[in-house]
C-alpha positions in Angstrom: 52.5 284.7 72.1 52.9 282.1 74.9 51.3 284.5 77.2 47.8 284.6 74.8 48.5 280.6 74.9 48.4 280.2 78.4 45.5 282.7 78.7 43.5 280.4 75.9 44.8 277.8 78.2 43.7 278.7 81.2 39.6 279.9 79.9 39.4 276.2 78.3 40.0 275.2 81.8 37.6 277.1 83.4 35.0 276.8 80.9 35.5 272.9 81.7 35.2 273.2 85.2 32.0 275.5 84.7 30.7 272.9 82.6 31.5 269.7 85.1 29.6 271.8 87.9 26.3 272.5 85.8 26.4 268.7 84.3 26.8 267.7 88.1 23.6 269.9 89.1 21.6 268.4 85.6 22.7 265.1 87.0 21.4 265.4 90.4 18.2 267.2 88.9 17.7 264.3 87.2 17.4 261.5 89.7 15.5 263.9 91.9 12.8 264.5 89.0 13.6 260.0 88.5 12.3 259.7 92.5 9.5 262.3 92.2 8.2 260.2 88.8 8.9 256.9 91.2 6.8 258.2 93.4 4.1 259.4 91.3 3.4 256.6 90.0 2.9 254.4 93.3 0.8 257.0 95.1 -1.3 257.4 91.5 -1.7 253.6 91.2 -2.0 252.4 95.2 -3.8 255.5 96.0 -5.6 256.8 93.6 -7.9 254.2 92.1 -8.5 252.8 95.8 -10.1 255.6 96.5 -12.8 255.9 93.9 -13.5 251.9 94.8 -14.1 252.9 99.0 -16.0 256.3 97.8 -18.1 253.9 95.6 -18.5 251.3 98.2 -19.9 254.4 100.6 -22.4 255.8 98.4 -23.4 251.6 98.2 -23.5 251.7 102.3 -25.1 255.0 101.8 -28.5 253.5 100.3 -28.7 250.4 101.9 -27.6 251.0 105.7 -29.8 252.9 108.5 -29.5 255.9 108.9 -27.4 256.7 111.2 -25.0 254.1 109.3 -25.8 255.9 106.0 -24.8 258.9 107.5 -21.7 258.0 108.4 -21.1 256.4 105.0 -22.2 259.9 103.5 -19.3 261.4 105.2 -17.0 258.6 104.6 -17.7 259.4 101.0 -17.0 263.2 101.3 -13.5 262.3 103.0 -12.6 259.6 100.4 -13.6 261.8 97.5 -11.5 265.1 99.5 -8.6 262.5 99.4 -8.4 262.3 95.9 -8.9 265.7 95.8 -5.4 266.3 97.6 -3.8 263.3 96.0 -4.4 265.1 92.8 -2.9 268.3 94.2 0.5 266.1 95.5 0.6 264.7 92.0 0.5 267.9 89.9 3.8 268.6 92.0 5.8 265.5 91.4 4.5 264.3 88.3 1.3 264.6 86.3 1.7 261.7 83.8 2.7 258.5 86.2 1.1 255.5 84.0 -0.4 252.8 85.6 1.5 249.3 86.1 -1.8 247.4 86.5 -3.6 245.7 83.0 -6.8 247.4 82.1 -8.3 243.4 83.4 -7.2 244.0 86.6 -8.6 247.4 86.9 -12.2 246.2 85.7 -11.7 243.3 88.0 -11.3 245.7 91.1 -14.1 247.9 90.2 -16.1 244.9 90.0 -15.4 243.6 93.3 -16.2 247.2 94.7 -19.7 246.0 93.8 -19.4 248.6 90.2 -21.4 247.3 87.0 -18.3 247.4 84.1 -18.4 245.4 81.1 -14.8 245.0 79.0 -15.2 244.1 75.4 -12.2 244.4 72.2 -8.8 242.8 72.8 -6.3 242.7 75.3 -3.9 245.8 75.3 0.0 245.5 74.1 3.0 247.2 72.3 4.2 250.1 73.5 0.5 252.0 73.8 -0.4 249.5 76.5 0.7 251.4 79.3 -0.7 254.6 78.7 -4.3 252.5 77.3 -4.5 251.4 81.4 -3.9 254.9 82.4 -6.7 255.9 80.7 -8.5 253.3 81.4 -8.0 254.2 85.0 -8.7 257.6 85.0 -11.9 256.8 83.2 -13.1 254.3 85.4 -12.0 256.6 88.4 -14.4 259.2 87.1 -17.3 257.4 86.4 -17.3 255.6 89.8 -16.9 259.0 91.5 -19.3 260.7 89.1 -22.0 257.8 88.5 -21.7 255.0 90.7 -24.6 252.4 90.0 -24.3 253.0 86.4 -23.3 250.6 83.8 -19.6 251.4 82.7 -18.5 250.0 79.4 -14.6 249.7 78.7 -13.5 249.0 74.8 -9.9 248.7 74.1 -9.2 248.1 70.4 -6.2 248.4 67.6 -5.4 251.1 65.6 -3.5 252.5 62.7 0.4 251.6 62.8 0.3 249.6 65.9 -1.8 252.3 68.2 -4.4 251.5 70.3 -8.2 253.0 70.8 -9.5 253.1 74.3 -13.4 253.8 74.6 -15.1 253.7 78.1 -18.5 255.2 78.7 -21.4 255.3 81.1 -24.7 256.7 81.6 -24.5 260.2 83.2 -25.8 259.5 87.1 -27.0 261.9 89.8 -25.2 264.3 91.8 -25.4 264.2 95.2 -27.6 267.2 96.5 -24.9 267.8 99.1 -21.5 267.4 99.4 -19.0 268.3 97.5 -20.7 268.1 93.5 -19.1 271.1 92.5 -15.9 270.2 94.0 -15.9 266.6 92.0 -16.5 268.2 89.0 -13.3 270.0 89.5 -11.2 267.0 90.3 -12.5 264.8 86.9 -11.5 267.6 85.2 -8.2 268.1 86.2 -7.6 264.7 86.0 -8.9 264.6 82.9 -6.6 267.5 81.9 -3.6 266.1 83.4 -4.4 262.8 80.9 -5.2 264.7 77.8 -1.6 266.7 78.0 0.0 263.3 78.4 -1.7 262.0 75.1 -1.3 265.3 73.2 2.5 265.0 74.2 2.7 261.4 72.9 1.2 262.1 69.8 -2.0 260.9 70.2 -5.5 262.1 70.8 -8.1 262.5 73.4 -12.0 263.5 73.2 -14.7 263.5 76.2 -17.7 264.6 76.4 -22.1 264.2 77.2 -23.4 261.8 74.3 -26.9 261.2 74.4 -27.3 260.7 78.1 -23.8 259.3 78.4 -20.9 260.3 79.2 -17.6 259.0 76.9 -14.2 259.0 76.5 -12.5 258.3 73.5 -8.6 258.2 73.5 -6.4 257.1 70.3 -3.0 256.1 71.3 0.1 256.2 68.9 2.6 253.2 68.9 5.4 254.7 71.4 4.2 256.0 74.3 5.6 259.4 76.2 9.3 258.7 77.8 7.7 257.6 81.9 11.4 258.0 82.6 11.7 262.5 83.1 11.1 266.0 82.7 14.6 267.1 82.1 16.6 266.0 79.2 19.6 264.1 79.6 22.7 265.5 81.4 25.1 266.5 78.6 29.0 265.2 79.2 31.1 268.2 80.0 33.8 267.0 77.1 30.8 267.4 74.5 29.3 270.7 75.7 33.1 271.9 75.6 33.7 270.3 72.3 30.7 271.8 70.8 31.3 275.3 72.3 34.9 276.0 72.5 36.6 273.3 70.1 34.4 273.2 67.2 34.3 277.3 67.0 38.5 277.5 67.5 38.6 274.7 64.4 36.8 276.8 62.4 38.8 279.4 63.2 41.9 277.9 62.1 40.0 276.7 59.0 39.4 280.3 58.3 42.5 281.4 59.4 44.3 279.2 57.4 42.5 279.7 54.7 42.8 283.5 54.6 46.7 282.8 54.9 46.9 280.6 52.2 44.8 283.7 49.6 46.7 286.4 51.0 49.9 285.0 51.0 49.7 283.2 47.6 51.8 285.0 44.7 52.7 288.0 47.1 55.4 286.7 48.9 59.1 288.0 48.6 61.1 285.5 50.0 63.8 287.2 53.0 66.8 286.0 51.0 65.6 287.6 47.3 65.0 290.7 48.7 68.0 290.9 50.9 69.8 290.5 47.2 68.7 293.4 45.5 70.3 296.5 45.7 69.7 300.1 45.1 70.5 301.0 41.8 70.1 297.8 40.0 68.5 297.4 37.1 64.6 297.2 37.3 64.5 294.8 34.5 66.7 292.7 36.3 64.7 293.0 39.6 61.4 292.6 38.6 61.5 288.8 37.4 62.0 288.1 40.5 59.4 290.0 42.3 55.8 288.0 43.1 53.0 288.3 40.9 50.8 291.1 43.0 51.3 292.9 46.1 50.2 291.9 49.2 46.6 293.2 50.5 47.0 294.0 54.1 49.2 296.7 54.6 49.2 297.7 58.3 52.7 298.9 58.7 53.4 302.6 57.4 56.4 302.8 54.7 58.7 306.2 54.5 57.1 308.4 52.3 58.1 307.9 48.0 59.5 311.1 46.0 58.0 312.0 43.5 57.7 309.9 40.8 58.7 306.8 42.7 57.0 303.8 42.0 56.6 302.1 45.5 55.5 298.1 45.7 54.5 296.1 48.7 55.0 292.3 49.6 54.9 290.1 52.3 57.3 287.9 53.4 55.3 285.4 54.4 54.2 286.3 58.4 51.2 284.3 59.5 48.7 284.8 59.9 47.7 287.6 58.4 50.6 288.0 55.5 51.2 291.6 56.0 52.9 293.4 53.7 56.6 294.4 55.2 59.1 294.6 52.0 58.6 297.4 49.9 60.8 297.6 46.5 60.6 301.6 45.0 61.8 302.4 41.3 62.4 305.5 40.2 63.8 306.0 36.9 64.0 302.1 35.3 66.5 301.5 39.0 66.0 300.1 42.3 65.6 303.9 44.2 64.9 302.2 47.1 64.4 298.8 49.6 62.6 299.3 52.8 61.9 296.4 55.3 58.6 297.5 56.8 59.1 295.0 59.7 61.6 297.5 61.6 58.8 300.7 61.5 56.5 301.3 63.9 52.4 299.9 63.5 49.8 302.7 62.6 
């Protein structure tokens, strides 16, 4: 017994240790996925936007410079617009829903000073839906300088139901560029455009773009919470609970159920050491049988002697735990004790 206790012992102890090491590895996961989101963000919101406003300001060079000068701003343009590209690619590794920490004012104010037409209208975003309204404001307002610079971009953020927000920015659908890299923007919107749709979908909200006569509009409905900016990974679970939950909890149910099965099998079956050691053979059986228990007991793993004929053989326990077995066996054969056997000294099946 002490040997199974110290065993039990010693696998609690190493489940525990098991346990510290993986919430140690969760916890390190977790600031590493923490600094990758950190970082996200910054590159998305110092990076990303900036980008659009120098490829627009290129394509602006582009048509009013010489020609030599326009060339050079044609190719400025392709290397702006291959940055984002690669930006994009850096940000589906560390994180592909960094919200923006600028106000959807400030990021019509800088499109506006890279010389882009963009007219705000509804009210000024808050609650918990005002970050993610700016990041898709952003992303918007990224695309449509990248995809139709020159054109009129209209920006409408208004309340919805419970506290959400509706974002609505559209533009008139401009002009590709005959060379460059057309095919290769279309790519990037729509990974970006992926990459914000996810994020909205996993809020709770909901997210529709799309040509609309001549235009091009996006249309994003934003629930009151926003997704957690904070991780991937769920929280690092304590050692203590994980062990509680999967080695204490189970081992008090087992002693519920073992209990429980002692106190049925044991109830009005036991024959108490001292009773029994107070008959003897040949007594009376109505003597002996008031003071016998009310049935016999139900697990009966010990083989008895074998009766004579016409023996009438009953079994009891005397009370072992856990499992009450049935050791005392009281035989009558002809209205007298014939025989007492204590089942504890023979041997198990």
């Amino acid at each position: 017994m002490l040997a199974l206790a110290v065993a039990g012992i010693a696998a609690v102890v190493a489940r525990y240790r098991a346990l510290a090491r993986e919430h140690h590895a969760q916890t390190v996961a977790l600031a590493a996925d923490r600094e990758r989101t950190r970082i996200a963000e910054e590159m998305h919101d110092a990076l990303g936007h900036r980008l659009a406003l120098v490829a627009l300001r290129a394509a602006a060079l582009q048509m009013t410079a010489a020609p030599a000068a326009a060339e050079a701003a044609s190719e400025l343009r392709h290397e702006a617009d291959a940055a984002v590209t690669d930006l994009h690619r850096v940000l589906d590794v560390l994180r592909d829903d960094a919200p923006s920490p600028a106000t959807v004012d400030e990021l019509v104010a800088r499109a506006r000073a890279a010389g882009a037409d963009v007219l705000r209208s509804g009210v000024r975003e808050s609650g918990p839906a005002a970050p993610l309204a700016r990041a898709v404001v952003r992303e918007a307002l990224t695309n449509a300088l990248r995809h139709a610079p020159g054109e009129t971009v209209r920006v409408d953020v208004g309340p919805a139901a419970r506290g959400g927000l509706r974002v609505t920015v559209g533009n008139r659908l401009g002009e590709r560029p005959a060379s460059g890299s057309g095919r290769g923007d279309a790519r990037r919107g729509d990974s970006g455009l992926a990459l914000l749709e996810r994020r909205v979908g996993a809020a709770g909200g909901g997210l529709a773009h799309g040509e609309r006569d001549g235009s091009f509009v996006l249309e994003a409905t934003l629930p009151p919470a926003p997704p957690d900016a904070g991780t991937h990974l769920p929280p690092a679970r304590s050692p203590l609970a994980v062990l509680a939950r999967q080695v204490v909890l189970p081992a008090a149910v087992a002693v519920v159920l073992v209990l429980g099965w002692y106190a049925w099998a044991s109830r009005g079956a036991t024959l108490e050491p001292e009773v029994f050691a107070a008959i003897g053979v040949g007594t009376v059986r109505a003597e002996v049988e008031p003071l016998l228990p009310e049935r016999e007991s139900w697990v009966r793993l010990v083989r008895p002697p074998a009766a004579l004929p016409g023996w009438e053989c009953s079994r009891y326990t005397e009370g072992n735990f856990p499992l009450a077995l049935a050791t005392l066996e009281v035989c009558f054969a002809d209205g007298h004790v014939a025989r007492l056997t204590d089942l504890r000294e023979q041997s198990w099946w």
